[in-house]
N, C-alpha and C positions, 0 to 999 in steps of 0.2 A: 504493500500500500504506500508505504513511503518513498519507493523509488519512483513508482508510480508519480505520487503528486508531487515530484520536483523534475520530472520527464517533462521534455516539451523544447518547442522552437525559443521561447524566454527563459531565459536562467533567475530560476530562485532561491537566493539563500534559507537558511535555517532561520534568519535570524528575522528576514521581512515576511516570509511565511509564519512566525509565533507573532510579529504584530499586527496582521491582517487579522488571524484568530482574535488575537486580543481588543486590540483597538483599531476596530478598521475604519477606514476613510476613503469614502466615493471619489475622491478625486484624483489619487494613489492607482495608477495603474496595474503597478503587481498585486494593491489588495484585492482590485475587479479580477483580474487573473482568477487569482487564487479562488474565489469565491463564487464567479460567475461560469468559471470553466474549470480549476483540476478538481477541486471538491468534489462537484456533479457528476464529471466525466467518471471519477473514481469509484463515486458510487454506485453510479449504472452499471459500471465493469464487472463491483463484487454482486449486488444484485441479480443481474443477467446469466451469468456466469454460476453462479450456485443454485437459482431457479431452475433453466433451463436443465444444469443436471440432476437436480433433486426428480424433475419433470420426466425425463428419460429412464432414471433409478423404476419409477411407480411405472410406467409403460411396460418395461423389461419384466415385471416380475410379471404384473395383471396380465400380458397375454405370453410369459412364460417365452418370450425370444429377445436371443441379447442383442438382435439387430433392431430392435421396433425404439421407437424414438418419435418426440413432435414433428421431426421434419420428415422422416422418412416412412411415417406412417400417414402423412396430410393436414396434422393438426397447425402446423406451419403455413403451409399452401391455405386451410380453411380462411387463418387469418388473414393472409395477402392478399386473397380474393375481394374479401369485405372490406380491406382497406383501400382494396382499386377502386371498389365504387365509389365509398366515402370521398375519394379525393378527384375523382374523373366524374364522378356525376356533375359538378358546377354547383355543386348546391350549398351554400356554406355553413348549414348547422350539422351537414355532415363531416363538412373537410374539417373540424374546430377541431380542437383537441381532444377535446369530450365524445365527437362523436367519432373519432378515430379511434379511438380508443372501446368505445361501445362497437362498433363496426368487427374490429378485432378478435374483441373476446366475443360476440355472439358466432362468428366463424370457424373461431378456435372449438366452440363448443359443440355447436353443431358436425364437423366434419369429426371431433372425439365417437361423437355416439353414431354416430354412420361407424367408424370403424370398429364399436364394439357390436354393434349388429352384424357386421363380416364376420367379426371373430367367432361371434355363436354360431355362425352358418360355414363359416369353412374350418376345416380340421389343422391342415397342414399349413406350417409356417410360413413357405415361403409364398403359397400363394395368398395370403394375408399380405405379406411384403409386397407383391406384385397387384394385390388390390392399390395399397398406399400409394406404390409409385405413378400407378395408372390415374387415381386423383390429383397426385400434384399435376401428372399430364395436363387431364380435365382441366383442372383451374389455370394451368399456365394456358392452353390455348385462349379461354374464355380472358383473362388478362390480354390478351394478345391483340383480342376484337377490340377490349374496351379502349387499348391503349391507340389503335386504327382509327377509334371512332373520335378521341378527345382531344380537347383542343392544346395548342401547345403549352402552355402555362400549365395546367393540370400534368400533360404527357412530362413536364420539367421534375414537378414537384412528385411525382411517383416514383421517377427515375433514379432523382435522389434516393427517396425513401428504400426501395428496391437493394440499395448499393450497400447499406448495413454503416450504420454510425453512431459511438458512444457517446457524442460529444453535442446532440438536439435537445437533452434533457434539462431542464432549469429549475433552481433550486424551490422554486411554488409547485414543479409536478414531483419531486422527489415522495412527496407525502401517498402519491398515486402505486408508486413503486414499491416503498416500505409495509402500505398495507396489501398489497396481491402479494407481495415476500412474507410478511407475515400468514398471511390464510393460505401459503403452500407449504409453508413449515409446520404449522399447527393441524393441519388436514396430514401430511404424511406422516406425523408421530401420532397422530389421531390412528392411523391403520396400520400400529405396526406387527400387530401380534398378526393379524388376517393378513398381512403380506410374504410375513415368516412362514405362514401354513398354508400360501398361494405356492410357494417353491415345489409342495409334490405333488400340484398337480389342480386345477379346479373343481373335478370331483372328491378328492380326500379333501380338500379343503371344506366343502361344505357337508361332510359327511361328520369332520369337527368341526360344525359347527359356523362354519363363514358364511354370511348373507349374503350371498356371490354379488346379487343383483344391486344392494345396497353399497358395497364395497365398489364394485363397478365406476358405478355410477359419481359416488365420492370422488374416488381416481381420479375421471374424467372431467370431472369440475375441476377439481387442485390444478391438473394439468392445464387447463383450457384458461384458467387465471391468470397465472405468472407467463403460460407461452400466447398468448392474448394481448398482455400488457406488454410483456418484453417485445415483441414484434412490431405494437403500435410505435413506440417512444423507439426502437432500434433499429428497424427493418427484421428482414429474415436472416436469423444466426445458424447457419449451419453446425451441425457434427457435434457440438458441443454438450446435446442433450446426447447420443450417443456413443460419444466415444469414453467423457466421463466415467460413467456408472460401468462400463467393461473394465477400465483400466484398474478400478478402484474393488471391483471383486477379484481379481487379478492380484493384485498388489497384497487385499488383507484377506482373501483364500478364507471366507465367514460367509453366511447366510444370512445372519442378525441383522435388521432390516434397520436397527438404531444405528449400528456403527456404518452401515454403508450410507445412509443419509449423510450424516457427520461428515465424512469421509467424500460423501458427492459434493456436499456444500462446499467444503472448502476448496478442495480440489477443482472445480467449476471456479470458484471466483476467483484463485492464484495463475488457473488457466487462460480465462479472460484477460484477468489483467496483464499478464505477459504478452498477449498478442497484441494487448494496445497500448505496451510500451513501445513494441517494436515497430507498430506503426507512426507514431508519434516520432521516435529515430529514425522514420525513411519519409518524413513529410518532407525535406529539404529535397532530396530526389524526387519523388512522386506520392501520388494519395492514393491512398491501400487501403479499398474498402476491409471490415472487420470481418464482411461476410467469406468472401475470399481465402483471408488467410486462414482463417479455421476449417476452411474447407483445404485447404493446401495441406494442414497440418492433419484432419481428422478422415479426409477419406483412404490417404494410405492407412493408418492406421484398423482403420474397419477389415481393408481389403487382407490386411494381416492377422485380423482374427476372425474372417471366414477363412483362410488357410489355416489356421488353427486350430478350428472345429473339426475343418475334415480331414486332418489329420487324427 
């Protein structure tokens, strides 16, 4: 976090960063820095970054594959879809903040429970995967029309949004982000025992005892909240709900759905933030969407633990 919020094209000492905390002054450049941009930046990073993996953690177990995740199951795409219209419709209580953000999470949530309606209806893993991927399809075509149809101003500002960036957040939506982080920490320690007894299987699980359809359903909310919110205020963050929560059962070789939480959170937010320190050190060269490099960084990775599976 600290190397983090002293990263950047201005150099800040230790010393005018403790007086911007302390006593700050609007007319002071580096305390606007500090305060209008690494703060927020910062906190979006650990935010983003520990949701989306806590989000991917609850995916992997509920439908039992360590490839399923917000983005590659469609809960990603639901969001970007709803937030194409919000922003290409022309309509401005949609493009606000508020209703990008409702646009979001109603997409997120909606294409959750499309995917756990696949899931009761097909067996096999991968053709679950290949439902997910087949919707991102879906929705990127459908983005594709709308993007054809809208005018350039709107086609600008999607274009942006689309490219992934930690740095649109301002310290009056911070409070937006704190609470969707809050009700996805409190929702996953809320299921953790029904998570632990989701590992053998759906049916022993509700044989002890798990309300399949009420757990479900839980899941798909928590996830549709923080990958809702993180998508409005960030764009689409690849890999990050996915590759997390592997690396992290991996690493502590546990079941126990408390430590792997623990373990996603943080691990997600150290993750984030490294990626956008590194972007932040290559702004003097070029701008490096976030969404990008987590994809540069998280799809080998994947491709290295389906080789590792079948083996």
């Amino acid at each position: 976090m600290l190397w983090h919020l002293f990263s950047g094209p201005i150099q800040i000492d230790g010393e005018t960063f403790f007086s911007a905390i302390t006593n700050f002054d609007s007319q002071q450049l580096s305390h606007n820095v500090v305060w209008e941009l690494r703060i927020p930046r910062m906190i979006t990073a650990l935010i983003a970054g520990a949701g989306l993996s806590i989000a991917g953690l609850l995916m992997q177990t509920l439908f039992n594959n360590p490839l399923a995740g917000p983005y590659v199951l469609g809960i990603n795409s639901g969001a970007s879809l709803f937030v194409a219209f919000a922003i290409m419709a022309g309509i401005p209580m949609l493009s606000s903040d508020l209703g990008i953000i409702a646009n979001a999470l109603i997409g997120a949530f909606l294409f959750g429970l499309i995917i756990v309606f696949f899931s009761s209806v097909v067996r096999q893993q991968i053709s679950l995967l290949l439902i997910g991927l087949m919707l991102g399809s879906f929705t990127s075509a459908i983005v594709s029309v709308l993007q054809s149809a809208s005018g350039l101003q709107e086609l600008k500002l999607f274009t942006l949004w689309a490219l992934g960036s930690l740095q649109a957040v301002t310290l009056e939506q911070l409070p937006i982000l704190f609470a969707s982080f809050g009700v996805t920490v409190l929702g996953a320690f809320l299921v953790v025992k029904p998570l632990n007894l989701l590992v053998l299987g759906t049916s022993e699980a509700a044989l002890l005892g798990v309300r399949i359809k009420r757990v479900r359903l839980l899941i798909i909310l928590v996830t549709a909240v923080i990958t809702g919110v993180v998508t409005a205020f960030c764009g689409p963050i690849a890999f990050v709900g996915l590759a997390v929560p592997n690396l992290i059962r991996i690493v502590m070789k546990t079941q126990n759905h408390s430590y792997l939480i623990l373990g996603s959170l943080l691990t997600g937010a150290i993750f984030l933030l490294i990626c956008d320190i590194t972007i932040q050190y290559l702004e003097s060269l070029f701008a490096l969407p976030i969404n990008a490099l987590t994809s540069l960084i998280g799809a080998p990775f994947v491709i290295l633990l389906v080789l590792r599976r079948l083996r």
